[in-house]
Backbone bond lengths (Angstrom), bond angles and torsions (degrees), N, CA, C in turn:
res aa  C-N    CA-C-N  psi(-1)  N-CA   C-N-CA  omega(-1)  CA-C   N-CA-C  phi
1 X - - - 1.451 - - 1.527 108.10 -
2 X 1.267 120.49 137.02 1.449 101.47 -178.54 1.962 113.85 -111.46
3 X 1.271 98.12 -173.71 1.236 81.28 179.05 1.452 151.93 -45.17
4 X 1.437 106.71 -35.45 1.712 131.71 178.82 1.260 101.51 -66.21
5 X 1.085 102.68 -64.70 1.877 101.06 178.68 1.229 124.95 -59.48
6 X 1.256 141.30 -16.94 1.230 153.60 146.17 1.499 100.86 -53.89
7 X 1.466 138.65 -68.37 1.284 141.86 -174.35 1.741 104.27 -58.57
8 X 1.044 115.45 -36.56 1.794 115.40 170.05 0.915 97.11 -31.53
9 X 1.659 114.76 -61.17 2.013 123.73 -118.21 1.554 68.77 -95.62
10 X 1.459 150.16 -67.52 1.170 127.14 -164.73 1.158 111.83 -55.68
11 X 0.893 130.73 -34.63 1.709 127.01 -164.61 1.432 105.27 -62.93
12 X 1.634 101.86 -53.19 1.624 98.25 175.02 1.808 134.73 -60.37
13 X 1.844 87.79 -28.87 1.680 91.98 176.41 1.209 80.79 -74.10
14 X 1.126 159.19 -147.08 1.137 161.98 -119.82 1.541 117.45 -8.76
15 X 1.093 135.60 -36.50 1.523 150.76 145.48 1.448 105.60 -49.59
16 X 1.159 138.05 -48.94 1.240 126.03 -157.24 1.594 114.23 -124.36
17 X 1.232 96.11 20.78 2.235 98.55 -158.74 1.951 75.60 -86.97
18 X 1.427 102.65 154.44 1.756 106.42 -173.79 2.121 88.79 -88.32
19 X 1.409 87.51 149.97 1.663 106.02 166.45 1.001 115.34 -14.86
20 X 1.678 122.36 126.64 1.554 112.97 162.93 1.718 113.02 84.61
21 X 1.446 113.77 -13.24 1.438 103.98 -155.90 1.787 95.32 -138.36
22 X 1.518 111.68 33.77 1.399 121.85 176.72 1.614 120.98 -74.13
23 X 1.708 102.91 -45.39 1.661 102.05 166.69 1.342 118.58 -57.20
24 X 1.093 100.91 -40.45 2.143 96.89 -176.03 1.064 119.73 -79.45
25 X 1.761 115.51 -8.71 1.401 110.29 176.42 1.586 102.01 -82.95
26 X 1.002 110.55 -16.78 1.416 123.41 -160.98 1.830 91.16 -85.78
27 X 1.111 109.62 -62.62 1.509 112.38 178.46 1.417 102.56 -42.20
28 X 1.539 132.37 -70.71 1.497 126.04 -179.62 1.590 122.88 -48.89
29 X 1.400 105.30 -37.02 1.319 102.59 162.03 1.685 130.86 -51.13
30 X 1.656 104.38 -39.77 1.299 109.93 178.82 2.182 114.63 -75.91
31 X 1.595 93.13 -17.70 1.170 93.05 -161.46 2.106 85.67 -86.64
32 X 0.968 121.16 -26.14 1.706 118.34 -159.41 1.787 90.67 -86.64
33 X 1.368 108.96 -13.58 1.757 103.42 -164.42 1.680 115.95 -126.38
34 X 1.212 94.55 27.10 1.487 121.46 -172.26 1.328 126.37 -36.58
35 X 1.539 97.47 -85.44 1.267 106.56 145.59 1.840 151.76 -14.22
36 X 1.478 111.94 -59.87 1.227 143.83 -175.86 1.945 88.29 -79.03
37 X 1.339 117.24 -57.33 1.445 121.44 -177.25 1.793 125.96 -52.00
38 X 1.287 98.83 -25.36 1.465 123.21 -177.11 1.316 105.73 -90.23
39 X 1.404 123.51 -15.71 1.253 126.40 167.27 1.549 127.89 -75.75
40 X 1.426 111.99 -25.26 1.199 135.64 -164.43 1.880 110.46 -111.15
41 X 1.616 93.75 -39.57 1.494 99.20 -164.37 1.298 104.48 92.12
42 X 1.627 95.54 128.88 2.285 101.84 169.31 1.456 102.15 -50.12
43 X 1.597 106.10 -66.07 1.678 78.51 -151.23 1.788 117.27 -69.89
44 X 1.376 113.00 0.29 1.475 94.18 163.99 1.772 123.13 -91.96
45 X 0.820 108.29 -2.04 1.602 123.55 147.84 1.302 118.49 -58.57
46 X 1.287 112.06 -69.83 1.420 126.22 164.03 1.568 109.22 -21.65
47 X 1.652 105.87 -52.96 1.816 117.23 -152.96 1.667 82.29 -70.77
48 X 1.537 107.06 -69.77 1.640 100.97 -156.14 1.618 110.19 -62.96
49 X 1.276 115.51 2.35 1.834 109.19 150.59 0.989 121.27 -43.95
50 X 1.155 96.00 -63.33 1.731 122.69 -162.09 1.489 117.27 80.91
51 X 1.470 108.38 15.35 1.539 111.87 174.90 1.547 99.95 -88.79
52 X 1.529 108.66 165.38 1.842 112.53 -172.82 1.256 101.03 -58.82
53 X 1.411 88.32 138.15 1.861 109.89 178.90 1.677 108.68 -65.84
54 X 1.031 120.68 34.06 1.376 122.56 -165.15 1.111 96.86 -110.51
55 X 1.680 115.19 -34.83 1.237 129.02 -145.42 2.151 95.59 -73.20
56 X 1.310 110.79 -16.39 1.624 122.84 -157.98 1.608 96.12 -68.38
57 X 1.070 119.99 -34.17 1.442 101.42 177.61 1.297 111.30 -62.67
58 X 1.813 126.10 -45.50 1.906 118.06 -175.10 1.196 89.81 -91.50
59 X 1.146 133.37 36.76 2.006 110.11 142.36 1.896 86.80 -105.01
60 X 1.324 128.00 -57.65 1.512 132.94 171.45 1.127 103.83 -31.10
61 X 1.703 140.03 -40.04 1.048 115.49 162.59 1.888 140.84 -81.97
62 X 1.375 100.15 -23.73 1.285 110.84 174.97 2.336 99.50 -78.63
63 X 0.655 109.20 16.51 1.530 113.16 -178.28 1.793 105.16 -111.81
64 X 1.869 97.94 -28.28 1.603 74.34 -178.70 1.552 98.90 -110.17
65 X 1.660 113.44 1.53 1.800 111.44 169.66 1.553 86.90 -69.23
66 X 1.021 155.89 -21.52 1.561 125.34 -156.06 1.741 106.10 -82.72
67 X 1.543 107.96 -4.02 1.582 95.77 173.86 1.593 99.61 -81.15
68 X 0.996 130.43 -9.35 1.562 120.21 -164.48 1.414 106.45 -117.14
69 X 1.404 132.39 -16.81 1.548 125.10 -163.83 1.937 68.66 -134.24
70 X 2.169 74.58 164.89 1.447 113.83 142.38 1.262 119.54 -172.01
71 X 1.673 90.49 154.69 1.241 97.72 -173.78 1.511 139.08 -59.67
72 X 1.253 125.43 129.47 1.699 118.88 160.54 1.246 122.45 -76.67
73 X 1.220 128.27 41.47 1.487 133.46 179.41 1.841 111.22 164.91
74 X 1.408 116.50 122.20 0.961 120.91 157.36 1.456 131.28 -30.63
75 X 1.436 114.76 121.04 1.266 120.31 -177.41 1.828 105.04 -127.84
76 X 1.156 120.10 148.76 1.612 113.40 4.93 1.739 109.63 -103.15
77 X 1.503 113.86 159.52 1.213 128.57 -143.20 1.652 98.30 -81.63
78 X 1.626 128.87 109.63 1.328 142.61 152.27 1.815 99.26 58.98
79 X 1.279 93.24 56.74 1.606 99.71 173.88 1.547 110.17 -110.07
């Protein structure tokens, strides 16, 4: 996956995560895209979002939950 497309899929969770519930989509995002993210680095993921660079610490964190959780359902959900 390369970088841009990674910055899509955030851009869109970020467009579409429901009220109130934007960091954790953001966290699952980092935890389902782990891999591919570590290739690039959060905050340049972060950049080709184009969502606030603030946001790089809860993708940085859902990147280092993915050694400890996983998911029961594909994320992110029909975007």
């Amino acid at each position: 996956m390369t970088l841009e497309e990674l910055g899509k899929i955030l851009a869109e969770v970020n467009e579409k995560a429901p009220r109130k519930k934007l960091v954790v989509w953001i966290h699952l995002f980092g935890i389902q895209f782990h891999d591919q993210i570590k290739q690039y680095g959060s905050k340049a993921v972060v950049e080709a979002s184009g969502i606030n660079l603030s946001y790089f610490a809860e993708l940085n964190k859902g990147v280092n939950l993915a050694e400890y959780v996983t998911l029961n359902n594909p994320f992110p959900p029909n975007l």
